[in-house]
TORKOL-4160 file (C-alpha; in steps of 0.2 Angstrom, whole numbers, padded with zeros to 4 digits, m for minus):
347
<pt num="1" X="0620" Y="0389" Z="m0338"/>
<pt num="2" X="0604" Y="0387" Z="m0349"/>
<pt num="3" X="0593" Y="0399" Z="m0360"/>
<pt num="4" X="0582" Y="0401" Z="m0348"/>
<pt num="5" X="0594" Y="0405" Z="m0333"/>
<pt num="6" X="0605" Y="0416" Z="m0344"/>
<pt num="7" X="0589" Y="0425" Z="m0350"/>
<pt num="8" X="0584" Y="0428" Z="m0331"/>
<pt num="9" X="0599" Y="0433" Z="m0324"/>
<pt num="10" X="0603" Y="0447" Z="m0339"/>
<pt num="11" X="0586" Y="0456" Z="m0335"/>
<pt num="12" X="0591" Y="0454" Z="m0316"/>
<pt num="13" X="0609" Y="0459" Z="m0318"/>
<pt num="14" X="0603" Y="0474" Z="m0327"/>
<pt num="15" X="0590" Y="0480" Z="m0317"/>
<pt num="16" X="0601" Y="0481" Z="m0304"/>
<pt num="17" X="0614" Y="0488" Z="m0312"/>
<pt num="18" X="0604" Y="0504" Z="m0315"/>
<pt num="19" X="0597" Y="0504" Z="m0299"/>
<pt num="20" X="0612" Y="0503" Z="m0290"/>
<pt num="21" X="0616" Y="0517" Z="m0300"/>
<pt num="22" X="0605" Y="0530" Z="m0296"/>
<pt num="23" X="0605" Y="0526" Z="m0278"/>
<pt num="24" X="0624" Y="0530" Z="m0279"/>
<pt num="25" X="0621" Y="0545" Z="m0288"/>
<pt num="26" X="0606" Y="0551" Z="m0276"/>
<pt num="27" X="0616" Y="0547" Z="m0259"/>
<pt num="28" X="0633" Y="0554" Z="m0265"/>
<pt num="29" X="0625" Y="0569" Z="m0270"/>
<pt num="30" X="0615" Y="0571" Z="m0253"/>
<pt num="31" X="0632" Y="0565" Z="m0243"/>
<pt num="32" X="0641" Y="0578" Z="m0253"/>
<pt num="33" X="0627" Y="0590" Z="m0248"/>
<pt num="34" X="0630" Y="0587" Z="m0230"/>
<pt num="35" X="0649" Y="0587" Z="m0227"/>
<pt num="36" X="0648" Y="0604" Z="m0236"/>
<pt num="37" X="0637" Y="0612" Z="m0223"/>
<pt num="38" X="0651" Y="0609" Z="m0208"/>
<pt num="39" X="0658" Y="0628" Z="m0205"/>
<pt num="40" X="0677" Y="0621" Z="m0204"/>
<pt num="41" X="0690" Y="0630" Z="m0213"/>
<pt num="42" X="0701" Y="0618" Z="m0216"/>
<pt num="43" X="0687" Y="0606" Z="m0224"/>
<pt num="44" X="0689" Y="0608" Z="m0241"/>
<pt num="45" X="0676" Y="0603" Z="m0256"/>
<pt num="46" X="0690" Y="0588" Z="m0261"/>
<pt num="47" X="0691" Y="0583" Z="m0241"/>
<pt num="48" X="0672" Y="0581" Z="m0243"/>
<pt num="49" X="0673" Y="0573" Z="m0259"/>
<pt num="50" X="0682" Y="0559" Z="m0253"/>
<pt num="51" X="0673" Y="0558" Z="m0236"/>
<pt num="52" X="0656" Y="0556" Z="m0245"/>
<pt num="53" X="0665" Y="0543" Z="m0258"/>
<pt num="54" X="0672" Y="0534" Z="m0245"/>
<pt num="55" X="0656" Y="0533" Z="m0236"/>
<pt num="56" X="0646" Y="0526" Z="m0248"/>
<pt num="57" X="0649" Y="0507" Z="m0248"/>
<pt num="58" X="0640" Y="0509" Z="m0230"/>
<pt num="59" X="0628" Y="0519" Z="m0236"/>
<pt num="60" X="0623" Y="0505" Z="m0252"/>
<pt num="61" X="0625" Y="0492" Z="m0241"/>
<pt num="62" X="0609" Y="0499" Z="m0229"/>
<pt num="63" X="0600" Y="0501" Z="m0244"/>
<pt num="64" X="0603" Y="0484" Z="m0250"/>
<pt num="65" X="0587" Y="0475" Z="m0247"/>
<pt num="66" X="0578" Y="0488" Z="m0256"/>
<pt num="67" X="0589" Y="0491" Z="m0270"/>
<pt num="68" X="0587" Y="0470" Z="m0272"/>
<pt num="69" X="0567" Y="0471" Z="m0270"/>
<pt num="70" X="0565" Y="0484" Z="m0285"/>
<pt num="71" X="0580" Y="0476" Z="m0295"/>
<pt num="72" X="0569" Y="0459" Z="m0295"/>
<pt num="73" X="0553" Y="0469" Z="m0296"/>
<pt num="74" X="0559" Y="0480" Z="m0311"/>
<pt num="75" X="0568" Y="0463" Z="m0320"/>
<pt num="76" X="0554" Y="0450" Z="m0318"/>
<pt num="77" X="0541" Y="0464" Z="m0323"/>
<pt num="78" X="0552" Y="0469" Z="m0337"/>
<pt num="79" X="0550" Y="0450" Z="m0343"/>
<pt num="80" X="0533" Y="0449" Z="m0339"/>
<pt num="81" X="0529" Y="0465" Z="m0350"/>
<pt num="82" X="0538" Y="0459" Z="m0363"/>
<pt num="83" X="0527" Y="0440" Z="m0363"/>
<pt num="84" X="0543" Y="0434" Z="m0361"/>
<pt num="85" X="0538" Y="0425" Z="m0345"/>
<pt num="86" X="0524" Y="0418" Z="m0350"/>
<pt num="87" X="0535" Y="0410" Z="m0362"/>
<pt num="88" X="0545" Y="0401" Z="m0349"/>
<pt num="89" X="0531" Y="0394" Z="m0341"/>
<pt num="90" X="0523" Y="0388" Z="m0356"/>
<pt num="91" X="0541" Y="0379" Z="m0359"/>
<pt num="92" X="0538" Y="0370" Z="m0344"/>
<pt num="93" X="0548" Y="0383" Z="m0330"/>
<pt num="94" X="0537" Y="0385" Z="m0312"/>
<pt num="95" X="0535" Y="0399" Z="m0303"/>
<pt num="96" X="0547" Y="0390" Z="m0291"/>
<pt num="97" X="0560" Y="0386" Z="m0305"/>
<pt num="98" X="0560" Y="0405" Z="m0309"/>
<pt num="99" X="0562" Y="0410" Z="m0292"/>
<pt num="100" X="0577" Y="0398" Z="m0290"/>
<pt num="101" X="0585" Y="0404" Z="m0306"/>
<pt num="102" X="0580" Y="0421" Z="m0300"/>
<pt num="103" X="0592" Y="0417" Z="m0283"/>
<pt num="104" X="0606" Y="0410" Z="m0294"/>
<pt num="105" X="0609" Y="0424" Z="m0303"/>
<pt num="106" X="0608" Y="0435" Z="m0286"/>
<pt num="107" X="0619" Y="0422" Z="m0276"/>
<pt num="108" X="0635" Y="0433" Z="m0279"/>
<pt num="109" X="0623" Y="0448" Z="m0270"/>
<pt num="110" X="0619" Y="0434" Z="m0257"/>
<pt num="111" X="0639" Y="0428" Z="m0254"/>
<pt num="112" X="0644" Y="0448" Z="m0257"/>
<pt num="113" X="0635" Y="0455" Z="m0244"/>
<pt num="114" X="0643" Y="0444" Z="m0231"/>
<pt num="115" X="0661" Y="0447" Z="m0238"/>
<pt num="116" X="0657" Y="0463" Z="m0238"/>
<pt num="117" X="0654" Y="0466" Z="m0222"/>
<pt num="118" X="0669" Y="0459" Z="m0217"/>
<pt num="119" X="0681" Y="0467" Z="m0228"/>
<pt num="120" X="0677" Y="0482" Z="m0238"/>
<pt num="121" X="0662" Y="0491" Z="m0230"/>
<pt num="122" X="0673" Y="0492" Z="m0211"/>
<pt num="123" X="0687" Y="0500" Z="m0218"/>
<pt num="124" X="0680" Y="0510" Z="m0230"/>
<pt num="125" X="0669" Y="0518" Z="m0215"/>
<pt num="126" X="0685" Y="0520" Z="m0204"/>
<pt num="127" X="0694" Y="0527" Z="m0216"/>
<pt num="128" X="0679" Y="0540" Z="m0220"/>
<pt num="129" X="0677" Y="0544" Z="m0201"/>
<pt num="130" X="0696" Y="0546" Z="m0197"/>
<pt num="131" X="0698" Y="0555" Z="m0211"/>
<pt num="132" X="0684" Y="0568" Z="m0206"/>
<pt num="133" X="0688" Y="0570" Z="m0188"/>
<pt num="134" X="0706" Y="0575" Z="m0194"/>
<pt num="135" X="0701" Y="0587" Z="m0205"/>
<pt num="136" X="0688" Y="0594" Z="m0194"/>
<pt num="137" X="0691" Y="0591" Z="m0176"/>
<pt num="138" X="0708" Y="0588" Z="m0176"/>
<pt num="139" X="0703" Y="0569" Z="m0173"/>
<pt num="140" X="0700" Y="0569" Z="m0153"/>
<pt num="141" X="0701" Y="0554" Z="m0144"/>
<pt num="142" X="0687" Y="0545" Z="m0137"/>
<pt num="143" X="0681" Y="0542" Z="m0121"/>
<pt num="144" X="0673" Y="0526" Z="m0114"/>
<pt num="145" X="0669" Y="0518" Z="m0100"/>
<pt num="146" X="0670" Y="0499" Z="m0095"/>
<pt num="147" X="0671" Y="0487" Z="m0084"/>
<pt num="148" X="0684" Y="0471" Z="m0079"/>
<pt num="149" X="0687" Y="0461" Z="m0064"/>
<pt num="150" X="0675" Y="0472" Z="m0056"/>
<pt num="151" X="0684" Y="0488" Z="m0059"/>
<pt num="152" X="0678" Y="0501" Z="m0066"/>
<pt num="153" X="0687" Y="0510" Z="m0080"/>
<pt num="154" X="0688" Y="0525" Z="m0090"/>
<pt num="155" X="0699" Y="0524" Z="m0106"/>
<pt num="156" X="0703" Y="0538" Z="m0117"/>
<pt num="157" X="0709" Y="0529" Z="m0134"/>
<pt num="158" X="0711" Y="0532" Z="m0153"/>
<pt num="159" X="0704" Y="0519" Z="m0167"/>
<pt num="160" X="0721" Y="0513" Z="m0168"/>
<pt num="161" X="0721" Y="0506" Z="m0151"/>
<pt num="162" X="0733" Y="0521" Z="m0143"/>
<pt num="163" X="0726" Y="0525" Z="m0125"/>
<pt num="164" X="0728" Y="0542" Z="m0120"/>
<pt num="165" X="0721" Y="0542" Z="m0103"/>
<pt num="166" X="0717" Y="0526" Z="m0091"/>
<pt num="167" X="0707" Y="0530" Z="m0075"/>
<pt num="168" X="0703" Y="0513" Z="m0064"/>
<pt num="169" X="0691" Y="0515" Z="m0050"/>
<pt num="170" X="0690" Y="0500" Z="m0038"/>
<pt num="171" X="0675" Y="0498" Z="m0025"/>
<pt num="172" X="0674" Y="0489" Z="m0007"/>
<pt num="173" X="0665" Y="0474" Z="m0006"/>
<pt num="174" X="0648" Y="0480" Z="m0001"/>
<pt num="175" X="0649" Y="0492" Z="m0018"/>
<pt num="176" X="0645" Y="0509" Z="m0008"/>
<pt num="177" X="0661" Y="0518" Z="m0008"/>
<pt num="178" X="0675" Y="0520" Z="m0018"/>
<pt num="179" X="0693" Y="0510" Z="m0013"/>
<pt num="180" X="0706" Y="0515" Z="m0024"/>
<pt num="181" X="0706" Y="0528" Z="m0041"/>
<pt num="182" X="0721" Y="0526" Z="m0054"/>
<pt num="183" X="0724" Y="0538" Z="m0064"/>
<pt num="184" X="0739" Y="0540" Z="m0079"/>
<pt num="185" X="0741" Y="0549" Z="m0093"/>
<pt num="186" X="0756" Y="0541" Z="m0102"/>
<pt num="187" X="0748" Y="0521" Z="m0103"/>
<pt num="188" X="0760" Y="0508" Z="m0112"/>
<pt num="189" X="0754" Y="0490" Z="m0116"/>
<pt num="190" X="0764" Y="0478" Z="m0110"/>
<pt num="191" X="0764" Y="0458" Z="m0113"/>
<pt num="192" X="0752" Y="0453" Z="m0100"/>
<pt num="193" X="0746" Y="0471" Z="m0096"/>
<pt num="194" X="0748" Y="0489" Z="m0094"/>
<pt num="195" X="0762" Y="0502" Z="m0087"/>
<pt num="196" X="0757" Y="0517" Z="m0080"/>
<pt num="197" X="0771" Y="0529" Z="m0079"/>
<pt num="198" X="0768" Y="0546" Z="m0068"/>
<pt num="199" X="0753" Y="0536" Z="m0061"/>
<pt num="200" X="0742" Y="0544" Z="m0046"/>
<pt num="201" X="0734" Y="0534" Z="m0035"/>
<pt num="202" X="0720" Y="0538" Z="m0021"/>
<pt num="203" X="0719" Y="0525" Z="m0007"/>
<pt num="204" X="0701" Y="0530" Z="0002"/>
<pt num="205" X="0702" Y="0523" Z="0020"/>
<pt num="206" X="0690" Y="0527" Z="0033"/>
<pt num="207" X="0699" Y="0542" Z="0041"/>
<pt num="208" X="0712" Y="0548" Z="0028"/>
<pt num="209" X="0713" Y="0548" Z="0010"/>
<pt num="210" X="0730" Y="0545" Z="0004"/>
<pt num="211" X="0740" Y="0548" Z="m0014"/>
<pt num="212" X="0753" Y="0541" Z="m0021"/>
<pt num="213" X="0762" Y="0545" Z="m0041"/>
<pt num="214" X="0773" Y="0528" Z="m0047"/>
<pt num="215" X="0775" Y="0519" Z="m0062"/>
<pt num="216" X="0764" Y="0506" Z="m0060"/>
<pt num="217" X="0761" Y="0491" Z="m0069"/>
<pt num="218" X="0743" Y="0483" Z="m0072"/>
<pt num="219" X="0736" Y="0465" Z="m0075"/>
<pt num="220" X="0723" Y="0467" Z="m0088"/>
<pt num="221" X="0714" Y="0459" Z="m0101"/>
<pt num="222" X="0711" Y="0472" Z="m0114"/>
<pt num="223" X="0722" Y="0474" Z="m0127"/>
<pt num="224" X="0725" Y="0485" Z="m0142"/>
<pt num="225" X="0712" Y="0477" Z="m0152"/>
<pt num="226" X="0699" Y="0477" Z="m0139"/>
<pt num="227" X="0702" Y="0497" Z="m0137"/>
<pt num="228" X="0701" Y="0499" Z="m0156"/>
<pt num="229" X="0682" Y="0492" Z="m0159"/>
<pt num="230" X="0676" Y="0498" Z="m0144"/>
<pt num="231" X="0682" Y="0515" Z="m0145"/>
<pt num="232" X="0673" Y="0516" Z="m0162"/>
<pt num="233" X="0653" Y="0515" Z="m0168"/>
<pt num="234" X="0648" Y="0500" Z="m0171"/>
<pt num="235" X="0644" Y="0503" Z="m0187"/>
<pt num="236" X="0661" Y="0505" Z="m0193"/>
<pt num="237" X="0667" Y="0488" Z="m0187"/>
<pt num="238" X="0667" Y="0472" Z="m0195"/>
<pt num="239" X="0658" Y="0456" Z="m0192"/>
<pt num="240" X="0672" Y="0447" Z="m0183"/>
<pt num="241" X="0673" Y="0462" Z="m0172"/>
<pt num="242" X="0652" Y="0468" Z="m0168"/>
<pt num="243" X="0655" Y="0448" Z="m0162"/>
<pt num="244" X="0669" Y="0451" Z="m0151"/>
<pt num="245" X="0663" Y="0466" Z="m0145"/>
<pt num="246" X="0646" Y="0460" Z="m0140"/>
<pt num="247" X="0655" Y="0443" Z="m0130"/>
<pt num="248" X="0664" Y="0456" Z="m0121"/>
<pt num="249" X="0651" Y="0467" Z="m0116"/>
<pt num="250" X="0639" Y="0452" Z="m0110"/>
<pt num="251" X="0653" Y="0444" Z="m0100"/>
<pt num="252" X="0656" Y="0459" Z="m0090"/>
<pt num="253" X="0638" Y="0463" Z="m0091"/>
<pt num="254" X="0637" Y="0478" Z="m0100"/>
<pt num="255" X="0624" Y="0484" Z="m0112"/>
<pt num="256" X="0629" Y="0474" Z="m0130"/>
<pt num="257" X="0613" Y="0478" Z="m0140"/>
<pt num="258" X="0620" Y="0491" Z="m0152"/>
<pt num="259" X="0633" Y="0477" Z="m0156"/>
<pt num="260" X="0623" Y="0461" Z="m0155"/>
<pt num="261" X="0610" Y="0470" Z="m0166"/>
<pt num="262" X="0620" Y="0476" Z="m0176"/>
<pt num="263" X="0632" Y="0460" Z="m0181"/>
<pt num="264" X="0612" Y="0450" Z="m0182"/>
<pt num="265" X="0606" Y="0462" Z="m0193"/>
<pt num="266" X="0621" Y="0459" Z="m0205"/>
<pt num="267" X="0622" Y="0440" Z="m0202"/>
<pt num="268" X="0604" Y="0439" Z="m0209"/>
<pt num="269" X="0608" Y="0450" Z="m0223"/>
<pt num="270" X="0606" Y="0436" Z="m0235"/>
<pt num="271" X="0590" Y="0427" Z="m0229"/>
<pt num="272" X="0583" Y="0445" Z="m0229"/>
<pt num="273" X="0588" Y="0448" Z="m0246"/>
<pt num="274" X="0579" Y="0430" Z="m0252"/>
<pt num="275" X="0564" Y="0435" Z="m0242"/>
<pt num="276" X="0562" Y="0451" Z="m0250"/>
<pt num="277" X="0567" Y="0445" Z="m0268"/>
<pt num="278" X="0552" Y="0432" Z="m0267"/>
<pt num="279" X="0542" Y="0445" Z="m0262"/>
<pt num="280" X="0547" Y="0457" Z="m0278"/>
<pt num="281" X="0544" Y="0442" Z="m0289"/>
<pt num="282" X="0528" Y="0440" Z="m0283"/>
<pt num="283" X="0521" Y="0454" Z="m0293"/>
<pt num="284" X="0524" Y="0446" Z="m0310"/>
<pt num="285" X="0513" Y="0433" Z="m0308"/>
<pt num="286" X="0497" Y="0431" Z="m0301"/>
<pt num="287" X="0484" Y="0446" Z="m0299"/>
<pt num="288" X="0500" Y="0458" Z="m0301"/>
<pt num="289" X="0502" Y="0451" Z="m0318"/>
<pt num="290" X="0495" Y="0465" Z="m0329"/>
<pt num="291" X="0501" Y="0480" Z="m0318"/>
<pt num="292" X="0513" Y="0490" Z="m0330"/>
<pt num="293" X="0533" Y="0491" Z="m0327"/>
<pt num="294" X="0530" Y="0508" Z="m0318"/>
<pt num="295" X="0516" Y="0503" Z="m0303"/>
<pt num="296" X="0528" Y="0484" Z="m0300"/>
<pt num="297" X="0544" Y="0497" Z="m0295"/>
<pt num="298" X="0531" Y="0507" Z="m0284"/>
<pt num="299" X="0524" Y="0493" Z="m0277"/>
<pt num="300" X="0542" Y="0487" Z="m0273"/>
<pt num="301" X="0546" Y="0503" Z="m0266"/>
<pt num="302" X="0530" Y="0503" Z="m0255"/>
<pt num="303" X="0533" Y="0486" Z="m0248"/>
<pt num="304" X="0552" Y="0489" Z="m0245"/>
<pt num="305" X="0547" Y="0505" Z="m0234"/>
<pt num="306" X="0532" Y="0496" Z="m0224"/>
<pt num="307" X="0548" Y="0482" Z="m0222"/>
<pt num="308" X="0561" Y="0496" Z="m0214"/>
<pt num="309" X="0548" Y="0504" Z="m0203"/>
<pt num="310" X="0544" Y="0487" Z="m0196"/>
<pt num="311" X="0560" Y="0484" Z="m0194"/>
<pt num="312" X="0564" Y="0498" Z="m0185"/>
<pt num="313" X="0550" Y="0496" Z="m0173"/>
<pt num="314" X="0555" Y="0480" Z="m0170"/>
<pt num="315" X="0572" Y="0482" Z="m0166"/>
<pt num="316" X="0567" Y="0491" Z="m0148"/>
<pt num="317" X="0551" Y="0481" Z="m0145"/>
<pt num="318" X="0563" Y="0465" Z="m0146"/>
<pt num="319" X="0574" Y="0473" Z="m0132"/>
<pt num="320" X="0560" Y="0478" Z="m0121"/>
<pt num="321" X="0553" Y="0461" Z="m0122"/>
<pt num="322" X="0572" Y="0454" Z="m0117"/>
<pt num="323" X="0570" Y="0443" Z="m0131"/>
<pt num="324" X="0588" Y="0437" Z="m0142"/>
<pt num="325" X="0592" Y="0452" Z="m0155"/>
<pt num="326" X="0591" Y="0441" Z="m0170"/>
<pt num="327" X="0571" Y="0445" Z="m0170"/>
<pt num="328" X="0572" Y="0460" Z="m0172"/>
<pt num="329" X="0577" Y="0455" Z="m0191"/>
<pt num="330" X="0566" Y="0438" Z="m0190"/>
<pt num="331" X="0551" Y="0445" Z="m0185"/>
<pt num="332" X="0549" Y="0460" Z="m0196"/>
<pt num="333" X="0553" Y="0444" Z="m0211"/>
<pt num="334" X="0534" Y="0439" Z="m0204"/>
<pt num="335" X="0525" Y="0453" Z="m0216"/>
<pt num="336" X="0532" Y="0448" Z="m0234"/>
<pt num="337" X="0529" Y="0430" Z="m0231"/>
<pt num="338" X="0512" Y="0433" Z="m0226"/>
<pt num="339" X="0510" Y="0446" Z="m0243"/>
<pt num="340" X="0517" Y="0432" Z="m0253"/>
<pt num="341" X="0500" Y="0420" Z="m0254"/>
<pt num="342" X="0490" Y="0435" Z="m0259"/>
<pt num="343" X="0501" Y="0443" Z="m0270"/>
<pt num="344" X="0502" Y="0426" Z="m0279"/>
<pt num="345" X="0484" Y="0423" Z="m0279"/>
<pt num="346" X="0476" Y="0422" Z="m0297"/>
<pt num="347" X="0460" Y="0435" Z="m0300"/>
C-alpha cells in the first residue's frame, strides 16, 4: 500500500469509524426506548438491554448505504479541506485513481456486508426476537399457511422447526369443495415424511361426511428446515435461506416478494454501496469543491434520504408492474448516477 492509498483509506476508515459510532449510539438509545414501553412485568430493563443490543447488527446493517455515503462524503471533504487533495492530483492521482483507492480501502465494507448477511446479522436477529417473545409472550408459536402437491396446509411451528399443529385440507378436482381435512396436534418428522398421532380425519362425500382418528403417516416434502425460515420474518433469515424460501414459494405459487426482495436487496448491498460512495466523492471535486466539511455531510445526508424514498417507492412500483425484484434496488441506482456528471462539473 502506497502513500497515497494509506493516506486515503485512514481519513475514510476514520470517518467511518465515528459515524458508525453515533448511529450506534443514536439507534440503541431509541431501541432501548422502545422495548421499555412494552407494559410486561416480567420484561426487565436488562431483558431490554440485551434485546436492543442484539438488534442492532440489523439495524447498522439497513443503515449501511448511508452511514458509507457520509463516511466518504465527510473523509474525501476532510482531505479536500485540508488542500490535501489537491495535492494528490497535482502528484499525478485522477479523480478515477482516487475513487479506486477510495473502494479499496472500503473493500472490507463491500466483502463484510455479504458475510454478514450470511452469518452474524440472522442470528443475531433470531436471537433478539426469541428472546423477546419469551420474555414477553411466552414465545407463541406461529401460524402459516402453504401449499404442496396441491394441498393446502396450515402448520403451527416454532423457529426451531418443532410443529405444534398440522391441518391438510385437500380439494376435488374441479377446486369447489373440500375432500378431505387432517387434523393432529402431536406431528413427528419422519425420514420421508410426517406421523400424525391422534390424527382426525373428515372424508366429505356427497351425502355423508365421515371421521376417522388414527395415527397416520404423511409423505411430504417439508422438513424442519423448511418450517424454520418460513415460520419466521424474512428479515431475520439468512441469504442462503430468503433464497430458498423464495424457490419454494414460486414453485407452489405462492406470493415470494417479501423474500425475493428481500435476498435482492441484500445481494446488491455491495454494488449499492459503490454507487453511493461515487456519489459522496463527488462533492470533493468539481462545483462542490469549496463547500465547508459541515454542508458536504448535509449534502450526503440529503442524497442518502432522496436514495431511501426512491427506493421505497420503487419496491411496490416494480411489483405492480410484474417486473423481476431486483429492480426495485437497480432502478432507484438510476438517481446518483445521473447526479454524478453534475456534481462533477467544474464552475
Amino acid at each position: 500500500m502506497n502513500r497515497s492509498t494509506w493516506l486515503i483509506a485512514r481519513a475514510l476508515w476514520l470517518a467511518l469509524l465515528v459515524v458508525v459510532l453515533v448511529f450506534f449510539g443514536l439507534n440503541f438509545v431509541f431501541r432501548v426506548l422502545d422495548e421499555i414501553k412494552g407494559p410486561h412485568s416480567q420484561y426487565l430493563f436488562t431483558d431490554a438491554l440485551l434485546v436492543s443490543l442484539t438488534g442492532m447488527p440489523r439495524r447498522l446493517y439497513l443503515d449501511l448505504p448511508l452511514m458509507v455515503l457520509i463516511a466518504v462524503a465527510a473523509g474525501l471533504g476532510g482531505l479536500a479541506q485540508s488542500s490535501e487533495l489537491t495535492a494528490l492530483r497535482a502528484a499525478g492521482l485522477s479523480v478515477g485513481r482516487i475513487f479506486t483507492k477510495a473502494l479499496l480501502a472500503l473493500s472490507p465494507v463491500l466483502v463484510g456486508a455479504l458475510v454478514v448477511a450470511e452469518v452474524g446479522m440472522p442470528q443475531a436477529e433470531q436471537f433478539s426476537q426469541a428472546y423477546r417473545d419469551s420474555k414477553t409472550t411466552g414465545t407463541p408459536p406461529s401460524v402459516i399457511w402453504t401449499r404442496e402437491d396441491g394441498q393446502f396446509l396450515k402448520l403451527t411451528g416454532r423457529p426451531s422447526g418443532e410443529l405444534a399443529n398440522w391441518v391438510s385440507v385437500e380439494l376435488y378436482e374441479d377446486r369447489n369443495e373440500i375432500r378431505t381435512v387432517i387434523e393432529a396436534n402431536t406431528v413427528q418428522w419422519m425420514p420421508e415424511g410426517i406421523q400424525l398421532t391422534d390424527a382426525t380425519s373428515l372424508m366429505f362425500g356427497s351425502e355423508r361426511i365421515v371421521s376417522e382418528t388414527a395415527t397416520l403417516e404423511a409423505p411430504t416434502a417439508l422438513d424442519a428446515e423448511q418450517v424454520r425460515w418460513l415460520v419466521q420474518t424474512p428479515e431475520a433469515l439468512a441469504l442462503s435461506d430468503l433464497w430458498a424460501a423464495s424457490e419454494f414459494l414460486s414453485n407452489e405459487g405462492l406470493n415470494a416478494r417479501a423474500h425475493s426482495q428481500l435476498f435482492w436487496q441484500r445481494m446488491l448491498l455491495p454494488v449499492t454501496l459503490v454507487v453511493l460512495a461515487m456519489l459522496a466523492s463527488a462533492t470533493a471535486f468539481g462545483s462542490l469543491r469549496s463547500l465547508s466539511l459541515s454542508s458536504r455531510v448535509f449534502l450526503a445526508v440529503l442524497l442518502g434520504l432522496v436514495f431511501k424514498y426512491a427506493m421505497d417507492m420503487a419496491s411496490p412500483a416494480v411489483f405492480l408492474a410484474g417486473w423481476h425484484p431486483a429492480f426495485a434496488i437497480v432502478l432507484p441506482l438510476v438517481i446518483p448516477l445521473a447526479l454524478m456528471p453534475r456534481l462533477l462539473r467544474a464552475r
